[in-house]
GUKOLRO-5077 format. One record per atom (N, C-alpha, C): x, y, z; residue in three letters. Coordinates in steps of 0.001 Angstrom, whole numbers, plus 500000, padded with zeros to 6 digits. Example, Ala and Ser with C-alpha at 12.3 -4.5 7.8 and 13.67 -1.06 7.14 Angstrom:
REM GUKOLRO-5077
513190494310507800ALA
512300495500507800ALA
513200496700507800ALA
512850497750507080SER
513670498940507140SER
512900500030507870SER
***
This chain:
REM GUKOLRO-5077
500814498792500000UNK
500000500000500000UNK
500849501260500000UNK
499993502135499618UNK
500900503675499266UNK
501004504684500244UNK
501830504767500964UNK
502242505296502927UNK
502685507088501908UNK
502968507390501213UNK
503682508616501259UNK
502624509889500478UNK
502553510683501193UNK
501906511767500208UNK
502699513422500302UNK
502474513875499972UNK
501021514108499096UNK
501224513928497223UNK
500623512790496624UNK
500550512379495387UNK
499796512726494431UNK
500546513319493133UNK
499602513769492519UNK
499438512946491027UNK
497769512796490979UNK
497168512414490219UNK
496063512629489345UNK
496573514475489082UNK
496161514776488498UNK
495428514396486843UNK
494088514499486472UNK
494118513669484810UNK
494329512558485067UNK
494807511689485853UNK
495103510367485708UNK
493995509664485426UNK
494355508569484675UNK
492730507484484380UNK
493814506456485456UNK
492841506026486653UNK
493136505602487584UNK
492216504017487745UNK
491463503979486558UNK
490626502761486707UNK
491501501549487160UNK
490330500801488223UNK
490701499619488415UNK
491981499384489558UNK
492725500473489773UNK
494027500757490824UNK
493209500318491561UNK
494363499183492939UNK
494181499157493938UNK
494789500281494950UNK
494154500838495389UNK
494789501541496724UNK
494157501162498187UNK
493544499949498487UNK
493289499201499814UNK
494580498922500371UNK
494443499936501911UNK
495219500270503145UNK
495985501345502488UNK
495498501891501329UNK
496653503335501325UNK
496420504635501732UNK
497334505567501844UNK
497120506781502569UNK
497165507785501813UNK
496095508028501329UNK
495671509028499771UNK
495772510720500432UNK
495656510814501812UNK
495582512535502188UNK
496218513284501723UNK
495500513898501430UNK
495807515893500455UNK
496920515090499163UNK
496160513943498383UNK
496964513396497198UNK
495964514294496467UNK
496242514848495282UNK
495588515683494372UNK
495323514401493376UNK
493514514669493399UNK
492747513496492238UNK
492031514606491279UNK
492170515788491102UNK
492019516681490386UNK
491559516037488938UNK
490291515766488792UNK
490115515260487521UNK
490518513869486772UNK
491197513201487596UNK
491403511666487428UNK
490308510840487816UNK
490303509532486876UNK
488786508755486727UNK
489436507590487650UNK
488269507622488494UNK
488393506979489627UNK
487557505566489449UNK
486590505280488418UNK
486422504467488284UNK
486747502822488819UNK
485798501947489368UNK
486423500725489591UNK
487738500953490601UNK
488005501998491323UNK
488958502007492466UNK
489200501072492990UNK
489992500491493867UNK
489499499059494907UNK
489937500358496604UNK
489411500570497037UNK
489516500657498264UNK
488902499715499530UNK
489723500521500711UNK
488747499537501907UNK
488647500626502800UNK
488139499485504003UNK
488533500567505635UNK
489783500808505978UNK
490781500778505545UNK
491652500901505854UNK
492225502170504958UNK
491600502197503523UNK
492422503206502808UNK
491842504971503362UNK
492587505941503521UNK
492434507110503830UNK
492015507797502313UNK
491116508382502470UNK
490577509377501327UNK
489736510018501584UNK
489232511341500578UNK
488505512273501192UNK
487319511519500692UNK
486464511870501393UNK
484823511737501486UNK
484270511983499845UNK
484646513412499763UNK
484555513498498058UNK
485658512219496945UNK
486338511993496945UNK
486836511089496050UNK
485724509855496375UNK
486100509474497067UNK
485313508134498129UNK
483620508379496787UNK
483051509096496675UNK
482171509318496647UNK
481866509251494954UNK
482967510090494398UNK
483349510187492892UNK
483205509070492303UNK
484358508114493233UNK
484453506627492659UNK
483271505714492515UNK
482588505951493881UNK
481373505169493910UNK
479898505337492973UNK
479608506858492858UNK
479060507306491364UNK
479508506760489885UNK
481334506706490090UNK
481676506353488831UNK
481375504623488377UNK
481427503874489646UNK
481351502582489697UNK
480004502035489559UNK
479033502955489565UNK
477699501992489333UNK
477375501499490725UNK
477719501623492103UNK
477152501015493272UNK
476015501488493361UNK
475238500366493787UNK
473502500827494224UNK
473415502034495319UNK
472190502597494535UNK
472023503646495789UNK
471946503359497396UNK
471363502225497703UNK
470857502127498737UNK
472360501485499797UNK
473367501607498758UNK
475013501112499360UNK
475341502762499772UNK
474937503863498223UNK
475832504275498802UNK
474952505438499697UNK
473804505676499911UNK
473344506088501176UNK
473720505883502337UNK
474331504535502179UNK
474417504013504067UNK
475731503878504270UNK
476363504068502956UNK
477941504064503570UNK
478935505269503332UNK
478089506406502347UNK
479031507392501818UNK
478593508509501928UNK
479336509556502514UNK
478858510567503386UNK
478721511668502310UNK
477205511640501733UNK
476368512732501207UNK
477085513727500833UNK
477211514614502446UNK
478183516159502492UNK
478542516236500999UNK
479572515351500818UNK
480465515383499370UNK
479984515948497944UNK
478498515716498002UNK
477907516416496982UNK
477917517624496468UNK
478265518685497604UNK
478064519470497606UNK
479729520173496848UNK
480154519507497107UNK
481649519755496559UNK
482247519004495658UNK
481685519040494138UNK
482043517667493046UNK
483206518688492075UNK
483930519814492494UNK
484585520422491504UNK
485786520080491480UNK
486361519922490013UNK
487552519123489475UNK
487063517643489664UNK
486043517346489381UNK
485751515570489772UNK
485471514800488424UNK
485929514021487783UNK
485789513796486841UNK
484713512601486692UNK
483190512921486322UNK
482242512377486241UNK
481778511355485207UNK
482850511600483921UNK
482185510596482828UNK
481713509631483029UNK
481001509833482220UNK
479683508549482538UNK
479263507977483622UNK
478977508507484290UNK
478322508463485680UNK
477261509024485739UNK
476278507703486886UNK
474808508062486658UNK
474100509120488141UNK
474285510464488078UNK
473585511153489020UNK
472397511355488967UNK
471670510488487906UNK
469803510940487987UNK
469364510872489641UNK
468461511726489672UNK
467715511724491093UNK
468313512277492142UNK
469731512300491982UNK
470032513397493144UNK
469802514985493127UNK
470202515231494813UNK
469833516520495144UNK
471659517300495390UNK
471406517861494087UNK
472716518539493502UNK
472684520199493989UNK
471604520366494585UNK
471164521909494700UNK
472462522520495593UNK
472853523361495250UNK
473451524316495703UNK
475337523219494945UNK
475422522358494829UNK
477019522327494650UNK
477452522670493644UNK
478748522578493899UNK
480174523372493072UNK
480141522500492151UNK
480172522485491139UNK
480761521318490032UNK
481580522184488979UNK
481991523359489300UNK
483237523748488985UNK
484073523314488378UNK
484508522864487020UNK
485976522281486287UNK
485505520842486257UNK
484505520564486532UNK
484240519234486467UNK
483595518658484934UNK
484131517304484832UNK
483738516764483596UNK
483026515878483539UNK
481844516320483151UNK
480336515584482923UNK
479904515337481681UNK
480552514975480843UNK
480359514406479340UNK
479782512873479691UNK
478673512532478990UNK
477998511517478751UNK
477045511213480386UNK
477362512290481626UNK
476787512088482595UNK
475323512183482628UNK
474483511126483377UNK
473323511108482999UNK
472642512115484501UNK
472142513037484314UNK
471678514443485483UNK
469957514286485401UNK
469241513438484532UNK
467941513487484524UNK
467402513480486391UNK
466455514358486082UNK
465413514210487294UNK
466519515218488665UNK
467831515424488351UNK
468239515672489553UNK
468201517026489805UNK
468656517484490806UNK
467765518845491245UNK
469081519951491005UNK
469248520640489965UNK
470471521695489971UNK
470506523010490513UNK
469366523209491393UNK
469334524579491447UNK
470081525293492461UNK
470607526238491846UNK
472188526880492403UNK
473295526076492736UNK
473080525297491744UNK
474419524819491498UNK
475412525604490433UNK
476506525378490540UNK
477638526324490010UNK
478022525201488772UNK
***
């Protein structure tokens, strides 16, 4: 596992990397596809990546309600979204700032004052 930071991974297509038990803090994911990540309890990451990945991965909602801390929504800028399914969420008020949402599916979800 990856003990040293702060790492940058910026742009990176990161699919499929394991980083279970690594220590990702203040690593810059600035727009790298997080896709298929492997993390665990053990790996350190922010709430927002954590969150990116799990949008990007297709996990059922009802996983990631109970295991991934919401907050994060509110802060999706520089997150690289392709093809990722956000229908139905409540997007109101977040940053999505520099973020790349090509082919992202946003039906039904709520944008208002969002950036």
């Amino acid at each position: 596992p990856l003990k040293s930071t702060p790492f940058n991974f910026e742009n990176a297509n990161l699919e499929g990397v394991d980083f279970r038990g690594s220590d990702l803090t203040g690593a810059n994911l600035n727009k790298a596809y997080l896709k298929d990540i492997k993390i665990d309890e053990n790996t350190k990451i922010d709430s927002k990546w954590k969150l990116v990945s799990a949008l990007l991965s297709g996990i059922p909602r009802s996983h990631l309600y109970r295991e991934i801390d919401l907050e994060a929504l509110k802060d999706l800028s520089y997150a690289n979204l392709n093809g990722s399914d956000l229908s139905c969420l409540d997007l109101s008020k977040s940053d999505m700032s520099w973020s790349i949402l090509q082919k992202t599916n946003l039906r039904d979800s709520n944008l208002e004052s969002a950036n």
